[in-house]
N, C-alpha and C positions, 0 to 999 in steps of 0.2 A: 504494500500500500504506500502509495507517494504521498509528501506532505504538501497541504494546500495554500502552500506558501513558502516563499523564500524566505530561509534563515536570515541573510544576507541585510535584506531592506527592512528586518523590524526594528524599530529605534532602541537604543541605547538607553537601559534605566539610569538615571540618575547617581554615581557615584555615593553611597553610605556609609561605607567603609573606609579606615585608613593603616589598611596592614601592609605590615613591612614587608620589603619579598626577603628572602632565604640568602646572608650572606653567599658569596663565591667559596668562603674556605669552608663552609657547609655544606659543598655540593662537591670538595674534591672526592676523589673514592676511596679514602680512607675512613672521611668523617661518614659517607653514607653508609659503606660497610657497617659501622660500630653504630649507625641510628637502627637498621634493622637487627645486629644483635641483640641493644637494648633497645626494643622502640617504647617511643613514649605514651602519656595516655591522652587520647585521639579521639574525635569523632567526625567521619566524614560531612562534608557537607551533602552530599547529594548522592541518592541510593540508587535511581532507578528513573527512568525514562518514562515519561508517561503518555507519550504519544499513540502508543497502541496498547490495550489492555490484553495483553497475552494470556491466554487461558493458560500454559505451560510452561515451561523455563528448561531451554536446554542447555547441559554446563558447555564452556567456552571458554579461551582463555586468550589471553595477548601476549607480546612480549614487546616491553617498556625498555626499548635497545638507548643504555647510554652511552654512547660514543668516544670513547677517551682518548688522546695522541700527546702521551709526555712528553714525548720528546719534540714535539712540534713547536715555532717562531711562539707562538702563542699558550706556553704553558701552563699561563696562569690563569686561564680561562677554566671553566667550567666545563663536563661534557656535554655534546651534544643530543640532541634526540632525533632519534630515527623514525621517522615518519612515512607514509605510502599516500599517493592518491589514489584510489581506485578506478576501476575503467567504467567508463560511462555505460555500458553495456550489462553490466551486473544486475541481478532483480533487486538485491538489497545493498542499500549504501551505496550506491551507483555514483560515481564520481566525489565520494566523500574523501576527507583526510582520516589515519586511522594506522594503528598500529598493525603490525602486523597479527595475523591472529585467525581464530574460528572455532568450529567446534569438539570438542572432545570425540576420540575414536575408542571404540571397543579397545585396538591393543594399545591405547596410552597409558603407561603406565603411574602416569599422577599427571595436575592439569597443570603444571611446569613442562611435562613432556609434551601437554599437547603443543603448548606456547613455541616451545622450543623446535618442534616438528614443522609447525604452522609456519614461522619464520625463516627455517631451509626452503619450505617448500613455497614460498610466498617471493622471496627475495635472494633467495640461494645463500645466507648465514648461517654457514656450519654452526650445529650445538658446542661443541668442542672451544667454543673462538667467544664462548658467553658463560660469564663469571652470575651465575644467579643468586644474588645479594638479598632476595626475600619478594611476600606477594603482599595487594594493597586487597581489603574487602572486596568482595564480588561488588561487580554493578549488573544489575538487569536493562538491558537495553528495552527500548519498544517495541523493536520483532520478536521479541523471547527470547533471547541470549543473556544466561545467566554468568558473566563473564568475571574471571578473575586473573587480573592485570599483573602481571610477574616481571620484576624488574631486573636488568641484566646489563651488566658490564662489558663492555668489549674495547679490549686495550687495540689500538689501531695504530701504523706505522704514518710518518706524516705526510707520506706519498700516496697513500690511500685517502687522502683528503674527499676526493669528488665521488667516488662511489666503493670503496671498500671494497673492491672486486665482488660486486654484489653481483648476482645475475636474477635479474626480479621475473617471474612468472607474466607474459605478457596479456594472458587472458584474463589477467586477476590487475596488475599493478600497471599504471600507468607513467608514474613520477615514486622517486624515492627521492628525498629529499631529509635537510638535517636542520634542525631551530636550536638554538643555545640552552641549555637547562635554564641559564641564570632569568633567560629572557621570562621562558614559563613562568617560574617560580617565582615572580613578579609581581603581584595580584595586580600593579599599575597596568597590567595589562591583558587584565582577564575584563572583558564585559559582561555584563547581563542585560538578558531582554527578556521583553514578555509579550506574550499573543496569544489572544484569545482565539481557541483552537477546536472545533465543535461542540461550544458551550463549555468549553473548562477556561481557565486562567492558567496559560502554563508558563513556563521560565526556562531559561538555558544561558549556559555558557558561550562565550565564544573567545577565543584568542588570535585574530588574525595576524599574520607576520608573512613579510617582506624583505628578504634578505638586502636586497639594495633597490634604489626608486626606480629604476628604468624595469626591473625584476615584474612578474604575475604575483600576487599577494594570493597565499596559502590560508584559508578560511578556517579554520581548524574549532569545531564546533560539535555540541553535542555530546556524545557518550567518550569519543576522545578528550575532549576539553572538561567532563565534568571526572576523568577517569584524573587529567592533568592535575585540577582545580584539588581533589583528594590529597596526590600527591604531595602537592603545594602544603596541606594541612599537616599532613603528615610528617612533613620535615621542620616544620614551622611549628612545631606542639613542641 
């Protein structure tokens, strides 16, 4: 089911809030390592998608690729995130932004394996080459994917800048592209909107980003952005 309106053109709520984003030496991979040994106590902001009332919830999972290059001009940056656009052609999510990810298989042997499957087979990133650092609460999307977001390191050499010797599935992936952690974990630049949506009041996230002006800006919105928006709390708790 398509939604009957663009994400894009609903206004901008009004700014509320005044949180801080997530230092940079908070997002190195040491400090994030030792935040999911001990993580703190947390509550998500946003559980679940309300755009379609799913009778059923099928498990799912993602994989939350942070992108690291120590030894890169730029080491004191933050990693980055790996992100996909899907192919306009898809029944669901059809030209969305979105980790990589889907649904859980018979032989998966836990929904880190599915993540981690889903992400070879989505963008060709060997499991091998991902340091999985811990998972954030399921989110239930609006189709009924009951998804649990797995986050994962990947140390990268600085030549591997533009695509990480990725080879992305052309049926499924359109764009694989990378945004700053630090940018995410921003809240200056998380939006909210709200649209009234066959008689509901609903609300969403969005984060859009733009690597440079002359660049296509990356929409990044929805069940990605409120999977991000958790994230964000969760290091920020």
């Amino acid at each position: 089911m398509a939604l009957s309106f663009d994400p894009r053109s609903i206004p901008i709520l009004p700014a509320h809030e005044h949180l801080p984003p997530v230092s940079v030496a908070q997002l190195h991979p040491q400090s994030l390592r030792q935040r999911f040994l001990a993580p703190p106590v947390w509550a998500p902001d946003v559980h679940t998608d309300r755009w379609i009332q799913a009778e059923q919830t099928v498990p799912a999972a993602v994989l939350i690729p942070l992108v690291w290059r120590p030894h890169a001009a730029d080491q004191g940056l933050a990693p980055q995130v790996l992100l996909t656009q899907r192919t306009e052609h898809l029944k669901k999510h059809a030209g969305q932004i979105s980790f990589p990810g889907g649904r859980a298989e018979p032989d998966d042997a836990s929904l880190v394996a599915t993540a981690l499957r889903e992400a070879h087979e989505e963008v060709g990133l060997a499991p091998e080459r991902v340091e999985v650092l811990g998972s954030l609460p399921t989110y239930i999307t609006g189709t009924g994917f009951e998804v649990t977001p797995v986050v994962g390191l990947i140390e990268a050499e600085p030549q591997e800048h533009d695509s990480l010797r990725l080879t992305p599935d052309a049926g499924e992936v359109a764009r694989v592209f990378e945004v700053p952690l630090h940018f995410l974990m921003n809240p200056a630049h998380h939006q909210r909107h709200a649209v009234e949506h066959e008689g509901r009041a609903l609300s969403y996230f969005s984060m859009p980003w733009r690597a440079q002006p002359e660049e296509p800006e990356y929409f990044i919105w929805g069940a990605t952005a409120a999977m991000l928006r958790n994230f964000y709390r969760f290091l920020a708790a």
